[in-house]
Structures are given as structure tokens and as C-alpha cells.
Backbone as CSV, one residue per row, in Angstrom:
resi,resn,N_x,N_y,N_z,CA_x,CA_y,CA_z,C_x,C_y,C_z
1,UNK,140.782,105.774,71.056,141.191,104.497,71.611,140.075,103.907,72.475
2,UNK,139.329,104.613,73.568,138.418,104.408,74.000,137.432,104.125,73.272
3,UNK,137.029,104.578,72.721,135.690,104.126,71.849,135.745,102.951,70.507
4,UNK,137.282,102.909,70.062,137.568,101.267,69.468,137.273,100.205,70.256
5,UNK,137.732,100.653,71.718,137.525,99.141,72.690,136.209,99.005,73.045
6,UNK,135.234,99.810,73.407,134.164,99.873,73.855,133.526,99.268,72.339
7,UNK,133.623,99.664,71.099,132.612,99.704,70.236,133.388,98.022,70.009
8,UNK,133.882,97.540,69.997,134.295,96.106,69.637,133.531,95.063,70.220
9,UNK,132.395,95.481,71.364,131.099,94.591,71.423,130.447,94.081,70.422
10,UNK,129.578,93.327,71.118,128.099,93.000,70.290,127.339,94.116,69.990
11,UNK,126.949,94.644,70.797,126.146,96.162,71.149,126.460,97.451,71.120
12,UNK,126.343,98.087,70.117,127.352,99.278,69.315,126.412,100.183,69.857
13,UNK,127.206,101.560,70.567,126.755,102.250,70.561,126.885,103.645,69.623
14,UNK,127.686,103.358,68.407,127.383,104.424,67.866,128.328,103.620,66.398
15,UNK,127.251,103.945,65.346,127.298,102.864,63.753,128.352,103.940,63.413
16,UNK,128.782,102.769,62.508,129.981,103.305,61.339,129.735,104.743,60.658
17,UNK,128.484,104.790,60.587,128.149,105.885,59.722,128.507,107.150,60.578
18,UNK,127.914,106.900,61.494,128.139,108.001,62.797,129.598,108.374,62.957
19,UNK,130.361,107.954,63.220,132.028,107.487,63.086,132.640,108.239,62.258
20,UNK,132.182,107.818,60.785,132.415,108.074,59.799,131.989,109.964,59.576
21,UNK,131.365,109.951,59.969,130.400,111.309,59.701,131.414,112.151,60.882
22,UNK,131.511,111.891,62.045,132.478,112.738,62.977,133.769,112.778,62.534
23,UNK,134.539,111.725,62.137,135.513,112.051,61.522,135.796,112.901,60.308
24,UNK,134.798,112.884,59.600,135.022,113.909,58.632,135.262,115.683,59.340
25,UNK,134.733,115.698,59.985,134.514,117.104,60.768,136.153,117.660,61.362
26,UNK,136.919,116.132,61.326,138.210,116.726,62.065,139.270,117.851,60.694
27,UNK,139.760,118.799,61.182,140.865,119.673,60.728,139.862,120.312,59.424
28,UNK,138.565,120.047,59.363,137.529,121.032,59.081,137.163,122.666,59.522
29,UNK,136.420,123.330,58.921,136.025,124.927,59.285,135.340,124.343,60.350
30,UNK,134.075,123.387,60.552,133.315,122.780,61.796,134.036,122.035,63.017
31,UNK,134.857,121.869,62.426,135.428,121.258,63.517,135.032,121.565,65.221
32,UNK,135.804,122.824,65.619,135.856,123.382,66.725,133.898,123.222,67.070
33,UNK,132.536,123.771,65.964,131.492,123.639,66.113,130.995,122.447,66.710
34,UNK,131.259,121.496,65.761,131.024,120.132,66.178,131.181,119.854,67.400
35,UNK,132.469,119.838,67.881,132.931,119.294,69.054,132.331,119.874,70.578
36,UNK,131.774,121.433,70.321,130.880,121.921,71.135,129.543,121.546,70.777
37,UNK,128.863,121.078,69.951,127.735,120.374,69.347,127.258,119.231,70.364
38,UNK,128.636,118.730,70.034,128.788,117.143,70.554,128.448,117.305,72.518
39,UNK,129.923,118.140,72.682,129.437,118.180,74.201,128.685,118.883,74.813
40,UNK,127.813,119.899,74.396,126.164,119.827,74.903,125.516,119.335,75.055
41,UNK,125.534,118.404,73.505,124.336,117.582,73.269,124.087,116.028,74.450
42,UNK,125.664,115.846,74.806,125.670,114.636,75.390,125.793,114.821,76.953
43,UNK,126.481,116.275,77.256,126.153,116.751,78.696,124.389,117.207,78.700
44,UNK,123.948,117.162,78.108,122.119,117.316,78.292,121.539,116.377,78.752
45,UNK,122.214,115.429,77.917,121.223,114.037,77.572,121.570,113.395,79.316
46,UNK,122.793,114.006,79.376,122.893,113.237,81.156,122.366,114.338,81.961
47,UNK,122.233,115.056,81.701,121.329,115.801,83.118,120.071,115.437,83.030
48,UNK,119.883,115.105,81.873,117.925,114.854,81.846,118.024,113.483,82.451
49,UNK,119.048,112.430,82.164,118.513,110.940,82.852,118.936,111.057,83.891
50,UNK,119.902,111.943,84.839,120.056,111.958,86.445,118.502,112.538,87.077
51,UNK,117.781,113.837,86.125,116.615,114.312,86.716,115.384,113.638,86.181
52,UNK,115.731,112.532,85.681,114.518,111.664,85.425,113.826,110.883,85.914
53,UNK,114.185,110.220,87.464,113.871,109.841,88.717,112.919,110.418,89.313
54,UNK,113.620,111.784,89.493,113.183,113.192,89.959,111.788,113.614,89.648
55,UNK,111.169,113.547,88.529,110.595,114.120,87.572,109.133,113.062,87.697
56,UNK,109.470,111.436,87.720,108.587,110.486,87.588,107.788,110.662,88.881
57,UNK,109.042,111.166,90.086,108.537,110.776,91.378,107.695,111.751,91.662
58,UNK,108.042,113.040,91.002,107.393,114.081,91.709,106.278,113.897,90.635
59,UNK,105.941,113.542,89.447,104.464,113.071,88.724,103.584,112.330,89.841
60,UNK,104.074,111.163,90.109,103.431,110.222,90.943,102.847,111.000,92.279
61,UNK,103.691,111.563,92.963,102.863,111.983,93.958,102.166,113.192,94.017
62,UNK,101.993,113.973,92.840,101.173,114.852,92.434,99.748,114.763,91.617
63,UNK,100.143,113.391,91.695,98.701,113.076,90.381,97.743,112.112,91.026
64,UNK,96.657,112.798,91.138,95.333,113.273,92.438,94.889,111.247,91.856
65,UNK,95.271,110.760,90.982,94.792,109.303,90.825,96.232,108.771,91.856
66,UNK,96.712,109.150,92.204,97.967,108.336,93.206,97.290,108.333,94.905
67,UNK,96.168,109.403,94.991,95.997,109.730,96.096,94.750,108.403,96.679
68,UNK,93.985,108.645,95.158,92.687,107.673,95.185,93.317,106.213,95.356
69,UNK,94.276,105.746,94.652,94.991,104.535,95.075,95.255,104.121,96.244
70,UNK,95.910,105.363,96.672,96.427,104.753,97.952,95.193,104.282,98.921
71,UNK,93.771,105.707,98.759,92.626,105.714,99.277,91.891,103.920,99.528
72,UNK,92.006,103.361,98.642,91.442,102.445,98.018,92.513,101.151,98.469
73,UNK,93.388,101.145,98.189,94.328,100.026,98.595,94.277,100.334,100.731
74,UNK,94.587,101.136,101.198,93.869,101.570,102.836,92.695,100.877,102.906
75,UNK,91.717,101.281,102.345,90.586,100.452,102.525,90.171,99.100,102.592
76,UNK,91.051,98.376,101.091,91.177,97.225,101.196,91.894,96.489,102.474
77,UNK,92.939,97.479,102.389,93.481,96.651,103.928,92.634,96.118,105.011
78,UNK,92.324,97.701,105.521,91.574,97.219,106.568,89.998,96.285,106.555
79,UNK,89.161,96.333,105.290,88.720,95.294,104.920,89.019,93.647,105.282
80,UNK,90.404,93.410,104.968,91.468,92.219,105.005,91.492,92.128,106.503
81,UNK,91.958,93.141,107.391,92.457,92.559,108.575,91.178,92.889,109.220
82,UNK,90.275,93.342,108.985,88.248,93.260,110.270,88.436,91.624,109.830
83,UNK,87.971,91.364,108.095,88.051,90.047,108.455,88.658,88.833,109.163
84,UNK,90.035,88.894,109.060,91.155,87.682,109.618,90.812,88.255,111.028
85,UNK,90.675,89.515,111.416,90.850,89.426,112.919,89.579,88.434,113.497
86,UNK,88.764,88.352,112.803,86.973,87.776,113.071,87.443,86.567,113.685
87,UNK,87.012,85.994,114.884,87.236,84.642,115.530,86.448,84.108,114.515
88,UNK,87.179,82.833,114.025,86.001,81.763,113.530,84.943,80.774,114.486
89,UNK,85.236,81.160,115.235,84.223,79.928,116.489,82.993,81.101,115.805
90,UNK,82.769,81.947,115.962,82.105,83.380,115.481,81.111,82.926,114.406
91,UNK,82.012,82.734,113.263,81.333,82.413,112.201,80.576,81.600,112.047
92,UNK,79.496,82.076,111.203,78.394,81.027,110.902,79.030,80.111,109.843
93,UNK,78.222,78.818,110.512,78.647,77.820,109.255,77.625,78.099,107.745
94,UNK,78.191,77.669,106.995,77.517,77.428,105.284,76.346,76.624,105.809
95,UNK,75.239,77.384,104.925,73.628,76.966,104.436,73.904,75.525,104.160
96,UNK,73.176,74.629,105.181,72.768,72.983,104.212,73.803,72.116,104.621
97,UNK,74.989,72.442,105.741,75.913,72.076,105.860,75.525,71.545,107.387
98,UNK,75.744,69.960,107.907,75.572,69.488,108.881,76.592,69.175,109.870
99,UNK,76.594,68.869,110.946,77.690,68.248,111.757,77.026,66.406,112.049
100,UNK,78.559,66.259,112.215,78.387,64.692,111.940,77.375,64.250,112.959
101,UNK,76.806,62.848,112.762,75.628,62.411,114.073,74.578,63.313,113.679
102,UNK,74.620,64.586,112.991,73.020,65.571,113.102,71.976,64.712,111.314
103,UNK,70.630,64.660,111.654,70.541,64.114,110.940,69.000,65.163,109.927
């Protein structure tokens, strides 16, 4: 019943054929197989996408190019803020560039 209402979308998650193919399995010698088949296969598939977060995060901060990034983006920073902190009265004006009245 559940899976008539769900599959009556646009977006099927599991084709006729599939359907078709599990139902055959019922009051079969496989039967009882199947149905432990089934719920392994689909209790797996959810432990791997709950520890798949897990898995990316702990890549990322193990992988010695995450370290150089950060190295490098730090740097840029403070690059960014020596400059903005720089008074502009400070700064030299641009080559060739006059003030008004100078001739």
C-alpha cells in the first residue's frame, strides 16, 4: 500500500520491472532469501549515507592540500587587511598625475 502511493509520482523510485521481479519471489522457495536480501541490502545503503558526512569530513581535514589552503587563504588575508589598514594620506599618488593649479 505504501509503495502504490509513494510510486504514483512523477519520480519512481523503483520501475515496474523491479516490482514485477519482487513479486514473483512471493510464496516462492526464495522467498524468505529475498526478503533478507532486500533488508540488508537497503539497511547498508543507509548506514553508508548517514556515515557519508563523516567520511568526506574526515578526508578534508586529513588531506595535507586542505592544510596548504588554509596556509594560503591566511596569507591572503592578512595581505588584504596590511593593505586596507594603510592610511591613504600615506600613499603615494600615481606617476604623471597632477594636482589642480600644479602646472
Amino acid at each position: 500500500q505504501i509503495i502504490v502511493e509513494r510510486e504514483t509520482g512523477t519520480e519512481r523510485l523503483l520501475s515496474n520491472e523491479l516490482l514485477e521481479s519482487i513479486v514473483r519471489f512471493y510464496g516462492g522457495m526464495m522467498q524468505e532469501m529475498m526478503a533478507r536480501y532486500l533488508d540488508e541490502s537497503v539497511n547498508f545503503f543507509v548506514r553508508r549515507q548517514r556515515e557519508w558526512p563523516a567520511s568526506v569530513q574526515q578526508f578534508v581535514e586529513n588531506n595535507p592540500m586542505t592544510a596548504l589552503l588554509r596556509q594560503n587563504l591566511e596569507s591572503w588575508q592578512r595581505v588584504q587587511e596590511a593593505f586596507l589598514a594603510e592610511p591613504r594620506a600615506h600613499r603615494k599618488p600615481a606617476h604623471g598625475k597632477r594636482k589642480r593649479g600644479d602646472k
